[in-house]
RODO-2510 file (C-alpha; in nm, 4 decimals, decimal comma):
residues 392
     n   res          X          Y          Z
     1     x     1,2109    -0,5370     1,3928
     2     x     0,9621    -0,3288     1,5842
     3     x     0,9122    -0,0233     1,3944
     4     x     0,8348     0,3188     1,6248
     5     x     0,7063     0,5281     1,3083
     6     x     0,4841     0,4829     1,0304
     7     x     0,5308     0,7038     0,7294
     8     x     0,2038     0,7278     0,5563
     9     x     0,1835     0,8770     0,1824
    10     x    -0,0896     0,9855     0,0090
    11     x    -0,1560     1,0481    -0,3589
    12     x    -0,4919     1,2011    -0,4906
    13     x    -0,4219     1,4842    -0,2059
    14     x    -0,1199     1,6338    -0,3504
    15     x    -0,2921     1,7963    -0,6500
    16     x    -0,4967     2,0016    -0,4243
    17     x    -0,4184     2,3449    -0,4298
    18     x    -0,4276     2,6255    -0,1435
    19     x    -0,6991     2,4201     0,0348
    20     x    -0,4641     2,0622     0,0534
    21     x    -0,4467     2,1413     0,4377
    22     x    -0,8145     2,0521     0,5238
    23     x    -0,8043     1,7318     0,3385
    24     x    -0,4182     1,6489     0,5085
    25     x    -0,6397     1,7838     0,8472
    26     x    -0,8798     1,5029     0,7635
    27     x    -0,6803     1,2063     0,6725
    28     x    -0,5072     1,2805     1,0092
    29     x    -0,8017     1,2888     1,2151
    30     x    -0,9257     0,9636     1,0694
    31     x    -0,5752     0,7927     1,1029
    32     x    -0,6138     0,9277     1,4569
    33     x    -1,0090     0,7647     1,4938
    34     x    -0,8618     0,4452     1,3079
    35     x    -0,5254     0,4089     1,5309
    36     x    -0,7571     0,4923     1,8772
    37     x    -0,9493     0,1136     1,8078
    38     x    -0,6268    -0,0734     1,8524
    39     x    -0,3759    -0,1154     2,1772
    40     x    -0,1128     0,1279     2,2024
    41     x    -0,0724     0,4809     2,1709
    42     x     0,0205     0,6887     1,8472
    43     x     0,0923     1,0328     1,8293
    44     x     0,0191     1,1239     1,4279
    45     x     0,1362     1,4432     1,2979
    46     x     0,2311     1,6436     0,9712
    47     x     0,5194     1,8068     0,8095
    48     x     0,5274     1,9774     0,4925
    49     x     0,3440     1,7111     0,2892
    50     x     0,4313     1,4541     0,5166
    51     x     0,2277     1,1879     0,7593
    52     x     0,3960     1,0076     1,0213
    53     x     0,2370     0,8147     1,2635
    54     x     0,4532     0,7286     1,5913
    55     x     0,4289     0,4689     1,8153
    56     x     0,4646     0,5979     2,1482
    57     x     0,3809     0,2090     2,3485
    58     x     0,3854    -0,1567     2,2533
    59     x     0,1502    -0,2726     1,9827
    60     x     0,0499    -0,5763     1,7490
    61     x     0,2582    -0,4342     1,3771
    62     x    -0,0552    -0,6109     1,2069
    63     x    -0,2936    -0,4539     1,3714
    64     x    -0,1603    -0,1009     1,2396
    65     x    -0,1395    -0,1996     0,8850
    66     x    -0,4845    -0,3406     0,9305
    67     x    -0,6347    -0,0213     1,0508
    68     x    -0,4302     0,1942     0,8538
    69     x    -0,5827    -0,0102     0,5164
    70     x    -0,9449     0,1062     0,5844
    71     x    -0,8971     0,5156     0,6252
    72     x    -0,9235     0,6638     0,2747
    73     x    -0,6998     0,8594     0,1759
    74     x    -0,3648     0,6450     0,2547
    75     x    -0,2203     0,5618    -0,0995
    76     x     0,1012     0,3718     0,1242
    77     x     0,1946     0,2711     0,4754
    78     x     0,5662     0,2579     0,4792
    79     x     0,7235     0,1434     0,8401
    80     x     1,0274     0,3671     0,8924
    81     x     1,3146     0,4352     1,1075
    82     x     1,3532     0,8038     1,1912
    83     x     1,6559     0,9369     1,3130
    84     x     1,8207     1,2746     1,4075
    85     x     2,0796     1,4536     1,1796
    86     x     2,3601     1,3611     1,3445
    87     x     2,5985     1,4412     1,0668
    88     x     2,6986     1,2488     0,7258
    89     x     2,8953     0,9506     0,8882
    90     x     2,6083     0,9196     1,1599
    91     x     2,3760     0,8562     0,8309
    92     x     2,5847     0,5780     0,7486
    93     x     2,6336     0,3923     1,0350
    94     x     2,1975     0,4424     1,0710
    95     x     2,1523     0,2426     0,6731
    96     x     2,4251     0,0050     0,7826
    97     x     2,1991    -0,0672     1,1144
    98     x     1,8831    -0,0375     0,9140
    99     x     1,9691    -0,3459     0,6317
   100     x     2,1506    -0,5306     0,9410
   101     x     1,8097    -0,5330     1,1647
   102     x     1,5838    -0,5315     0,8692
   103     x     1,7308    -0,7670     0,6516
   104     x     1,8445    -1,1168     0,8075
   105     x     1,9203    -1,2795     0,4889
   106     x     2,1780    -1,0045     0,3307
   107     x     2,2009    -1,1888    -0,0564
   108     x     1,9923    -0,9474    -0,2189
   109     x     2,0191    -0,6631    -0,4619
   110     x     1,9458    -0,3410    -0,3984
   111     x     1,9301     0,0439    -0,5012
   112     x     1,9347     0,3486    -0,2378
   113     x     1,6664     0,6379    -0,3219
   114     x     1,7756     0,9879    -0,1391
   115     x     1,5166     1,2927    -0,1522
   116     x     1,6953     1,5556    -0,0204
   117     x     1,4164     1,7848     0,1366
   118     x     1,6332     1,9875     0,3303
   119     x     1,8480     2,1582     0,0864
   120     x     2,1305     2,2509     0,3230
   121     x     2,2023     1,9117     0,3968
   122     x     2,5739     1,9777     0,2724
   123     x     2,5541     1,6747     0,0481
   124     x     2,3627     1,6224    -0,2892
   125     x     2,0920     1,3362    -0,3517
   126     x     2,3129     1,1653    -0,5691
   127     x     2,6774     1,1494    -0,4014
   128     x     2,4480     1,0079    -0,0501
   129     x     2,3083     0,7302    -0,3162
   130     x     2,6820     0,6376    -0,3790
   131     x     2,8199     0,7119    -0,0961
   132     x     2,5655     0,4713     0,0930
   133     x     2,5684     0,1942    -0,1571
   134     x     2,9115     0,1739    -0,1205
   135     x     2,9400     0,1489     0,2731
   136     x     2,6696    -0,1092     0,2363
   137     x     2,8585    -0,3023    -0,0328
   138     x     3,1801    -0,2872     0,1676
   139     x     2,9890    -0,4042     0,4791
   140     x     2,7372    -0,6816     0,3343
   141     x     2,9982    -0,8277     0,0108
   142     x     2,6846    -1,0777    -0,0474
   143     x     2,4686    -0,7623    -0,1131
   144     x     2,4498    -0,6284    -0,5213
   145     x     2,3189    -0,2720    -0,6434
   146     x     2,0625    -0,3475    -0,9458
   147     x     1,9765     0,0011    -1,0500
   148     x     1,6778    -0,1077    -1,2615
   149     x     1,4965    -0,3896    -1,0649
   150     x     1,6540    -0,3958    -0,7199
   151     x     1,4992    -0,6412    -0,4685
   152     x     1,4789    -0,4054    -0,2144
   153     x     1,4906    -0,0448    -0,2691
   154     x     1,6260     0,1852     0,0169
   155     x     1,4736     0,4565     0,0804
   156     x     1,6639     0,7997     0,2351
   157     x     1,4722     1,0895     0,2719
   158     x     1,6606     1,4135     0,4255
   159     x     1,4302     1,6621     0,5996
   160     x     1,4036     1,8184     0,9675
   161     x     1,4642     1,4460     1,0827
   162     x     1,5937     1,1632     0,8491
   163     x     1,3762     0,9182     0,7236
   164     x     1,4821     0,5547     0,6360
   165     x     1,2186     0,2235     0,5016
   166     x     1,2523     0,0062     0,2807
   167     x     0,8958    -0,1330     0,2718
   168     x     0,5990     0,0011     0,1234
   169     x     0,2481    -0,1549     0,2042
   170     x    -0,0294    -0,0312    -0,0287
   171     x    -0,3274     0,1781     0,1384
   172     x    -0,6878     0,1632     0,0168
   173     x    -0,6319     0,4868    -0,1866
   174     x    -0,9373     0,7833    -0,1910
   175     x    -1,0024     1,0548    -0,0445
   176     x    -1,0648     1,1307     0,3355
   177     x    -1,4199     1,0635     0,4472
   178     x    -1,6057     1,3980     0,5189
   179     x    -1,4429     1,5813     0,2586
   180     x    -1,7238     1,5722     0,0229
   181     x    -2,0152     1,5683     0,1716
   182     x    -2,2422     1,3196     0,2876
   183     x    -2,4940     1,0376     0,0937
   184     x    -2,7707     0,8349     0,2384
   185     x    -2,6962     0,4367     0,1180
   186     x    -3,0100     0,2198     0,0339
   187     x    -2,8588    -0,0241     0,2509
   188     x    -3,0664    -0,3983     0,2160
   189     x    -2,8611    -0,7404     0,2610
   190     x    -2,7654    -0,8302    -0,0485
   191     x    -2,3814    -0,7846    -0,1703
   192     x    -2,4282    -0,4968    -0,4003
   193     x    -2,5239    -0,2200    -0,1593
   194     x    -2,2485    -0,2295     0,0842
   195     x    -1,9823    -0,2381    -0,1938
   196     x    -2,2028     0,0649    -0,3212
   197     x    -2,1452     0,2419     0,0174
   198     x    -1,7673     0,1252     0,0372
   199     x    -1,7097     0,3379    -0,2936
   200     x    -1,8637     0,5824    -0,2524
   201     x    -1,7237     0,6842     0,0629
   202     x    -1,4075     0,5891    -0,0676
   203     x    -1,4582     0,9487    -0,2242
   204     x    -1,4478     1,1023     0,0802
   205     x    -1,8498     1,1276     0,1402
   206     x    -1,9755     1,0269     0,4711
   207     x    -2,2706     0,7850     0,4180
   208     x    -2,5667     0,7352     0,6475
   209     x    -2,7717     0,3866     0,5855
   210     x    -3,1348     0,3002     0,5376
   211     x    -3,3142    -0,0294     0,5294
   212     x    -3,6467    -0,1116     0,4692
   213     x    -3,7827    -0,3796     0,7085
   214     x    -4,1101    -0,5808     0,6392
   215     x    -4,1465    -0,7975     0,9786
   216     x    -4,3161    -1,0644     1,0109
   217     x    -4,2292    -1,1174     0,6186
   218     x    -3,8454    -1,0779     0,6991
   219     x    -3,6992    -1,1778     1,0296
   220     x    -3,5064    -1,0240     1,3154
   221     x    -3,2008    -1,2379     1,1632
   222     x    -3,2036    -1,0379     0,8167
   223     x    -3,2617    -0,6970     0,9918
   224     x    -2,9371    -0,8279     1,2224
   225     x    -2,7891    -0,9043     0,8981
   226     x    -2,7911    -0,5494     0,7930
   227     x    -2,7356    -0,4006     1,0774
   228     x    -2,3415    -0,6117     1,0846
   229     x    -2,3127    -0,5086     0,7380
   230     x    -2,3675    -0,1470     0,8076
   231     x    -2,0598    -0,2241     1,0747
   232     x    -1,8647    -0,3627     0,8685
   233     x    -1,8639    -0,0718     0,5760
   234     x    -1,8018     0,1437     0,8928
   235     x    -1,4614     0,0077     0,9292
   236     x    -1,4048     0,1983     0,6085
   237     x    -1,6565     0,4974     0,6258
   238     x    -1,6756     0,5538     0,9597
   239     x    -1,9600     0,5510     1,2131
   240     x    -2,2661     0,5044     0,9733
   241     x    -2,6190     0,5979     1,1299
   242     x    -2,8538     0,3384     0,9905
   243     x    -3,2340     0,3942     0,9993
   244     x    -3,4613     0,1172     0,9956
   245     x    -3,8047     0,2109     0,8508
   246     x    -4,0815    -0,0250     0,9005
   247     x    -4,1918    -0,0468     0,5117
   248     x    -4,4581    -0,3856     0,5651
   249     x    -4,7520    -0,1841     0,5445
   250     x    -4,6870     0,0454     0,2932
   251     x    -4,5831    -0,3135     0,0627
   252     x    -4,9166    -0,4348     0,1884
   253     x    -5,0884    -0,1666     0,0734
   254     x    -4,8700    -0,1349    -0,2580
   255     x    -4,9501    -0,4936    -0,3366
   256     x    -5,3142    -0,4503    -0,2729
   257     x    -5,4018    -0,1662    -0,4963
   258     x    -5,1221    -0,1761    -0,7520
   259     x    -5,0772    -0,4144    -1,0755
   260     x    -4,8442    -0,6960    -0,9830
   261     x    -4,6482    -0,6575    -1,2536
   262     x    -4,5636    -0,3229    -1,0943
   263     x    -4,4677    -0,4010    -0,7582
   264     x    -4,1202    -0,3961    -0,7906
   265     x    -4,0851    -0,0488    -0,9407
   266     x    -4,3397     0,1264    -0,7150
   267     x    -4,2467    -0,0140    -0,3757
   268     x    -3,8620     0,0887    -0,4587
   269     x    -4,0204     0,4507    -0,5544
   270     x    -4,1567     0,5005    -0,2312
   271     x    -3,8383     0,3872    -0,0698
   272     x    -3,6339     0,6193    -0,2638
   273     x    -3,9350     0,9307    -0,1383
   274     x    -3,8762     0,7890     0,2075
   275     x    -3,4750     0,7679     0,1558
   276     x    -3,4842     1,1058     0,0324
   277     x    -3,6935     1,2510     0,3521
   278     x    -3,4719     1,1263     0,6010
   279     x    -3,1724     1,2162     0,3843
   280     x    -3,2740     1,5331     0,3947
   281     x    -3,3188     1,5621     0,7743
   282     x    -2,9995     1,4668     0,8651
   283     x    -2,8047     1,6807     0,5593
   284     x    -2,7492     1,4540     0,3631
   285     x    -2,7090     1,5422    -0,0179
   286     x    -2,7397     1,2388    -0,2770
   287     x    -2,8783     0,8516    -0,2711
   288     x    -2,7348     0,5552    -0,3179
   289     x    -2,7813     0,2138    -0,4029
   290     x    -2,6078    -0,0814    -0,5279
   291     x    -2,7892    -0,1158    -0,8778
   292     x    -2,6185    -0,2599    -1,1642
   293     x    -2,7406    -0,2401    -1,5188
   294     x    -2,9696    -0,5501    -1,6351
   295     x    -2,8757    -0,7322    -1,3547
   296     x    -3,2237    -0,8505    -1,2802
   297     x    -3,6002    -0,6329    -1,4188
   298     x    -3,5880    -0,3587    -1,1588
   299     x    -3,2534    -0,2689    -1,2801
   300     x    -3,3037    -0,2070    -1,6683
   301     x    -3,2527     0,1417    -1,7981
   302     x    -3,6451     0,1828    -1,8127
   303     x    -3,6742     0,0913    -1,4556
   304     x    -3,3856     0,2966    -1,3246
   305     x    -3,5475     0,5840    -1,5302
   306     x    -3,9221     0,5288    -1,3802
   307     x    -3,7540     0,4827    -1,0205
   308     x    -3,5103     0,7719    -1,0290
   309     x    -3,8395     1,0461    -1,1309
   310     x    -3,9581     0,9571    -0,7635
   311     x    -3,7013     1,1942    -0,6347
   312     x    -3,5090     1,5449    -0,6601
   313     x    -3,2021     1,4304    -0,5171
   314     x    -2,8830     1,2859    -0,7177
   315     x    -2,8712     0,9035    -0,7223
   316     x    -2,5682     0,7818    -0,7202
   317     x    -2,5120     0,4007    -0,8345
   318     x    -2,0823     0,2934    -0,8108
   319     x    -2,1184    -0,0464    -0,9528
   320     x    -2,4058     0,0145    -1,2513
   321     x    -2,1353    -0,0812    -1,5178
   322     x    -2,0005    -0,3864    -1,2832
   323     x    -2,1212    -0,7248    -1,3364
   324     x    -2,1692    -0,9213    -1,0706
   325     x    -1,8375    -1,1239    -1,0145
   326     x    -1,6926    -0,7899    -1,0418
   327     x    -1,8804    -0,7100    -0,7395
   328     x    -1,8454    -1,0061    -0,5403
   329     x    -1,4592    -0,9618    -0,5935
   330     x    -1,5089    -0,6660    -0,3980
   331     x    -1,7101    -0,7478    -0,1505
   332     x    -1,5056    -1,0427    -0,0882
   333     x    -1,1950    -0,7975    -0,0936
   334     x    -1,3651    -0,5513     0,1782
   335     x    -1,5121    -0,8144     0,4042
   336     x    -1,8652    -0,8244     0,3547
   337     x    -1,9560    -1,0980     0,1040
   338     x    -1,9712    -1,3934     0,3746
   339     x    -2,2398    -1,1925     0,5827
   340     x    -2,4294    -1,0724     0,2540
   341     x    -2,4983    -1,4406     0,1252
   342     x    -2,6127    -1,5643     0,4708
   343     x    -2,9578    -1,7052     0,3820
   344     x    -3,2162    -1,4300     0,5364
   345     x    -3,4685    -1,2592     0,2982
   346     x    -3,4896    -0,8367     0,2414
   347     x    -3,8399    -0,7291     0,2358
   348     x    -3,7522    -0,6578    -0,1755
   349     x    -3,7672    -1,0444    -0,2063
   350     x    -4,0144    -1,1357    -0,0524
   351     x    -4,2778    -0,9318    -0,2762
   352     x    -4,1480    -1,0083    -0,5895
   353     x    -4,3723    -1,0318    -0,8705
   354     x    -4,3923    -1,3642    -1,0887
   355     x    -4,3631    -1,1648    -1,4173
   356     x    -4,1927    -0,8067    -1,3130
   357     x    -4,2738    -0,5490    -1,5837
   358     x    -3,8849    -0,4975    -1,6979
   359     x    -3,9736    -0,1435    -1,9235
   360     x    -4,1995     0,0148    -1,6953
   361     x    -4,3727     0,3408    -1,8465
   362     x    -4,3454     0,6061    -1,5739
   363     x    -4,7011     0,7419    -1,6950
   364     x    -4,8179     0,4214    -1,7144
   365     x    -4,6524     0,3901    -1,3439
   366     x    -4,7883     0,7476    -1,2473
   367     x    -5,1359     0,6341    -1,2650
   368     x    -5,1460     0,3046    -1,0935
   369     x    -4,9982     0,5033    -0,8024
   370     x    -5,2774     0,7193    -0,7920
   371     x    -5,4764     0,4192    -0,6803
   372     x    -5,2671     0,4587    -0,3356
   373     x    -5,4141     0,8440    -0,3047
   374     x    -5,6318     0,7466    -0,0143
   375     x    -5,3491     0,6886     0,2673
   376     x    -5,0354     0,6637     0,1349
   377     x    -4,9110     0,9541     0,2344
   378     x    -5,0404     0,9055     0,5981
   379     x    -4,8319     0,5890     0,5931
   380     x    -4,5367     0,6999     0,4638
   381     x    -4,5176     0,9981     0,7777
   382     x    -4,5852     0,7580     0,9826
   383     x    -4,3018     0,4721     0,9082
   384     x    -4,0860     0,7817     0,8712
   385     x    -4,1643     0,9200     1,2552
   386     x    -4,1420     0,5501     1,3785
   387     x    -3,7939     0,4986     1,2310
   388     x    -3,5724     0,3280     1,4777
   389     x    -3,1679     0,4413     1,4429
   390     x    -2,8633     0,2400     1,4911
   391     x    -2,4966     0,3509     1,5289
   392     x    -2,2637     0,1341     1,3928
***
């Protein structure tokens, strides 16, 4: 069956209060950005806590649940038929074409639903569940009505129009992205960061992306690398503007002045100073990275500590309780894992200490970076004004 309307629910959004309308506004423009990628046209609208998207050409069914699983926000896709009130025997003869069309193999058992949103629909939720099972009954004899655990459960819902589906396709849940701000994502080529980013903006923040290249230490391959897995978050976050800072002579420098065993924790302190710069030029409000507790010495709680005091702004971290098959579940889940483990270094790995100080002291920390007095701050304006962008 080729269905002409979508209904789309959402959850999380209907505890808002007097200001639900600008996060409804918002899931509809991003169903609208996510539907304009595919062929055929939609017209989505809402009504009184409803989302419909309505297919107004031909297009691929698969392709709509696709898109419609990465906007945030959609807790279920439900492909409907939507008819006019054309009075209570109308209604029947529309169920009885429904399960006909729908339903090719009629041995099932089934219960029908009815939420009567127009109250002066002259018949009550309950006699239209009856009254419907039965004409479907007396219609399809192999059919049953199982009011506990029905194989297919009918929906009816009685507004303006009538609505009619049977099938309910789960969305990615959330909140609309841009409805809560916007984050700048440490963005490097492992798998931890973009299922960071995908998170996060599964909260409704808009993210922005920076990576820190070290050419010729890392190649144009692993800056490529990011720069598809900064695409592929966007199919959930939307556009993401990624900044790529040129970081290889600031780790130079770092590696030539500073204690070895350091050179973990200070080069990702001056990344988070440089991350917070730009995030602050283009409004953004908190950092984030893809950090997980102990999951290797950069990461304990003393390191965190030493490299979150190199920065005013919030750092938020969405996986720091996951381990890591918890993450690579996800990023396997969301798409990114197979580009993530292609074999092209981040400048982080390259510089790696042989014995990484794993409970750094930040005083301790404090003054080996005063050995970098002389021109780091020169540096760091200058990889900051030579940062090339990237929409993707």
């Amino acid at each position: 069956m080729q269905y002409k309307s979508f209904l789309i629910k959402y959850a999380e959004i209907g505890v808002k209060g007097k200001n639900r309308y600008l996060f409804e506004d918002a899931l509809v423009a991003q169903i609208r950005h996510s539907l304009k990628k595919i062929d055929g046209e939609f017209m989505v609208s809402k009504e009184s806590g409803r989302i419909y998207a309505s297919a107004e050409s031909e297009y691929d069914f698969d392709e709509v649940i696709t898109a419609l699983q990465c906007v945030f926000g959609i807790a279920a896709i439900c492909p409907m038929v939507q008819v006019e009130d054309n009075g209570y025997e109308d209604l029947k003869e529309q169920i009885l074409a429904y399960v006909d069309e729908v339903y090719e193999d009629k041995n099932f058992t089934f219960k029908v639903n009815t939420r009567r949103g127009n109250k002066r629909y002259p018949v009550n939720s309950e006699q239209i569940n009856r009254d419907l099972g039965e004409v479907i009954l007396r219609r399809f004899p192999e059919t049953k009505v199982d009011v506990h655990k029905p194989e297919v459960m009918l929906h009816v819902e009685v507004r303006t129009k009538i609505n009619i589906y049977s099938r309910i396709i789960p969305g990615p849940g959330g909140m609309p992205v841009g409805t809560n701000g916007k984050a700048m994502l440490l963005l490097s080529g492992g798998i931890d960061s973009p299922v960071a980013g995908y998170m996060i903006a599964k909260r409704g923040v808009k993210i922005d992306a920076v990576y820190f290249h070290a050419p010729p230490y890392t190649s144009d391959r692993a800056k490529q690398k990011v720069v598809d897995l900064a695409k592929l978050v966007s199919r959930y976050s939307g556009p993401v503007h990624l900044h790529i800072v040129n970081f290889t002579d600031i780790q130079l420098y770092i590696y030539d002045k500073c204690p070895h065993e350091e050179l973990t924790i200070i080069m990702r302190r001056y990344m988070m100073k440089i991350a917070e710069r730009l995030s602050q030029e283009c409004g953004a409000m908190a950092l984030i990275t893809g950090e997980s507790i102990g999951q290797v010495a950069s990461q304990t709680m003393q390191s965190l500590a030493a490299t979150d005091a190199a920065c005013t702004m919030p750092v938020f971290r969405p996986v720091i309780g996951f381990d890591k098959q918890e993450i690579v579940n996800l990023s396997e889940k969301i798409g990114t894992y197979e580009t993530s483990v292609l074999p092209f270094e981040d400048c982080c790995t390259i510089f790696v200490a042989k014995h990484p100080v794993t409970k750094p002291n930040i005083k301790m920390i404090e003054r080996s970076e005063e050995n970098l007095q002389e021109k780091i701050d020169e540096m760091m304006e200058t990889a900051i004004n030579t940062v090339e962008k990237i929409w993707c």
